[in-house]
C-alpha positions as CSV (number, residue, x, y, z in Angstrom):
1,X,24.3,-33.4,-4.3
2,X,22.3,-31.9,-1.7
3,X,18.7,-30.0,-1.9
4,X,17.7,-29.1,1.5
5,X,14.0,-27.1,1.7
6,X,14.2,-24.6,4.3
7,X,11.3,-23.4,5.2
8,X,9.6,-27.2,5.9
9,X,12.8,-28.5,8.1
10,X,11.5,-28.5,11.7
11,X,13.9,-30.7,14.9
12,X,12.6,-32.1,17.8
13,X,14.5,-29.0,19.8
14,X,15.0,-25.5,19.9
15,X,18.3,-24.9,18.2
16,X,18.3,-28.6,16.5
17,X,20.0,-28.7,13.8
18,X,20.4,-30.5,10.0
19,X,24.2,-30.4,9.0
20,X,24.3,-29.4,5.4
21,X,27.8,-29.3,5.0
22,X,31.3,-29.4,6.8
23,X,33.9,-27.9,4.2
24,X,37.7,-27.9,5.5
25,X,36.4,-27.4,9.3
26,X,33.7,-24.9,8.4
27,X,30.4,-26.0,8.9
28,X,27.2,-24.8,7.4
29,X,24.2,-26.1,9.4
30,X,20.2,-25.2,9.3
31,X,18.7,-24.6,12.8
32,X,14.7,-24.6,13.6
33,X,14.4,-22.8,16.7
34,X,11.3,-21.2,18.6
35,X,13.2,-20.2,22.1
36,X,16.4,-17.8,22.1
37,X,19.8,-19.3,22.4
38,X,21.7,-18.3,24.5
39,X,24.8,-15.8,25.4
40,X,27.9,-16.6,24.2
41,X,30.9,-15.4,22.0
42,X,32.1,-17.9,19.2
43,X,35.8,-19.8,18.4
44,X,35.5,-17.7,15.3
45,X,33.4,-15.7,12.7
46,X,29.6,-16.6,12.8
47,X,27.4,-16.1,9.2
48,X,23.9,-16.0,10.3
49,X,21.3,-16.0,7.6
50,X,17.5,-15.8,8.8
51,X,15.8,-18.0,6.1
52,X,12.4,-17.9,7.6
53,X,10.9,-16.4,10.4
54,X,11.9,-12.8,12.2
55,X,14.7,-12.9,14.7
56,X,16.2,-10.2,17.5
57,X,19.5,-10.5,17.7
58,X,20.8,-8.7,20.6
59,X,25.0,-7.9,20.7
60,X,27.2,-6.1,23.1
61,X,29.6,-3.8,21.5
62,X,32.1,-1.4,23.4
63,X,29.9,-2.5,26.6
64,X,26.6,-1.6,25.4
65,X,23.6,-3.7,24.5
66,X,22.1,-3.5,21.1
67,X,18.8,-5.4,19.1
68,X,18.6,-5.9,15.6
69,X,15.3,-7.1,13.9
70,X,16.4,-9.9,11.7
71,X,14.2,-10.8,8.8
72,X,13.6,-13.2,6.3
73,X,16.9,-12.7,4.2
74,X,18.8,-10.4,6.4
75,X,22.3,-11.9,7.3
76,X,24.4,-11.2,10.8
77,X,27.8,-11.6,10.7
78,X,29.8,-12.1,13.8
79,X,33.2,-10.8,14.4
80,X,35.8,-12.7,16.5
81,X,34.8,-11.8,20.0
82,X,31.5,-10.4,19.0
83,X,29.2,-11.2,21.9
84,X,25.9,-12.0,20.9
85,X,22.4,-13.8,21.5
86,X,19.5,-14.4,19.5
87,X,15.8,-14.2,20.2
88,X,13.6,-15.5,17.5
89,X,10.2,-13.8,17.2
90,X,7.8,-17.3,16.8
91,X,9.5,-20.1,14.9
92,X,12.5,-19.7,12.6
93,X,14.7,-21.2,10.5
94,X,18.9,-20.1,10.9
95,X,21.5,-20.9,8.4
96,X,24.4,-20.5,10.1
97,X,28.2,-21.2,8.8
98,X,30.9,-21.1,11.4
99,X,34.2,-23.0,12.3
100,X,33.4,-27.0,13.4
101,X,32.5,-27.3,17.0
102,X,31.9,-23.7,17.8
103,X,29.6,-22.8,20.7
């Protein structure tokens, strides 16, 4: 049994990370950032639940660049092949679920 609490978890990084669980090669890992990530398109599907803190997350579909406003319980889910970056507004904490080793 596992009780993890959110909204105090902090890492010494942006984008560092407490692995919660890895379940059959899916992983479910809470991230603290305060800088954007990077571009980048995933092995697989991405789950991306904002538990704290407002995020942009900007996504190129058909060619074209769009933002979403992420906020506190708002989830983003990534397609195979979904290009996508996000841009946290301040601190936030990401709960993100997505295949083992995954950019």
């Amino acid at each position: 049994m596992k009780i993890v609490r959110s909204k105090s978890f902090t890492a010494e990084r942006a984008w560092g990370a407490l692995d919660i669980a890895n379940m059959k090669g899916i992983t479910t890992r809470l991230h603290w950032t305060d800088q954007p990530y990077k571009w980048h398109v995933n092995d697989g599907e991405e789950v991306f639940a904002v538990l704290d803190g407002v995020v942009d997350m900007h996504y190129r579909e058909s060619g074209a660049e769009h933002v979403v406003t992420l906020r506190t319980g708002d989830v983003f889910f990534a397609g195979v092949g979904c290009e996508h970056v996000a841009h946290p507004q301040g601190e936030a904490r990401i709960l993100v679920v997505e295949h083992e080793g995954s950019v």
